[in-house]
Residue, then its C-alpha position, 0 to 999 in steps of 0.5 A: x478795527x471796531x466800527x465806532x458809532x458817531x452822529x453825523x448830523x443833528x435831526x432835531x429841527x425835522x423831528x420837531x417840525x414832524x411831531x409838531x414840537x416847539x421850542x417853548x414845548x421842549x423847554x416845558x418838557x426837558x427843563x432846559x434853558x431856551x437858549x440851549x435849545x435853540x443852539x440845538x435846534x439851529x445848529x449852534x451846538x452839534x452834540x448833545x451829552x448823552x443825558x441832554x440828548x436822552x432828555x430831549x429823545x423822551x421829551x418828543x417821544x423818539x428814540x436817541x437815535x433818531x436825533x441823528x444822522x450815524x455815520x454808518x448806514x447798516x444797522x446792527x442786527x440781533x443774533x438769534 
């Protein structure tokens, strides 16, 4: 069975309040509408489209996948 890689849990409000980023910044950044944001950001709206989630990765300078929690702890690891 292949292992499939899900967001658990959404870490944007903690990375926000982390790197210092504010709603009115991510608008600024992204050219989202406020209120998406928002839902992102309070839980309203769990998932992100992969393009919104990248959008909003770029804008706080991280990587898409520090905006959630996965549900699998191990990391892949890169044969050498």
């Amino acid at each position: 069975m292949k292992k499939q890689w899900k967001p658990v849990d959404s870490r944007l409000n903690e990375l926000m309040h982390e790197y210092s980023v504010s709603i009115e910044d991510l608008v600024e950044r992204t050219g989202l509408p406020k209120q998406r944001i928002n839902d992102y950001v309070n839980g309203f709206k769990s998932n992100m489209n992969i393009g919104t989630a990248m959008a909003i990765a770029d804008a706080i300078v991280r990587s898409i996948e520090e905006l959630y929690v996965w549900n699998f702890k191990e990391r892949r690891h890169l044969i050498k």
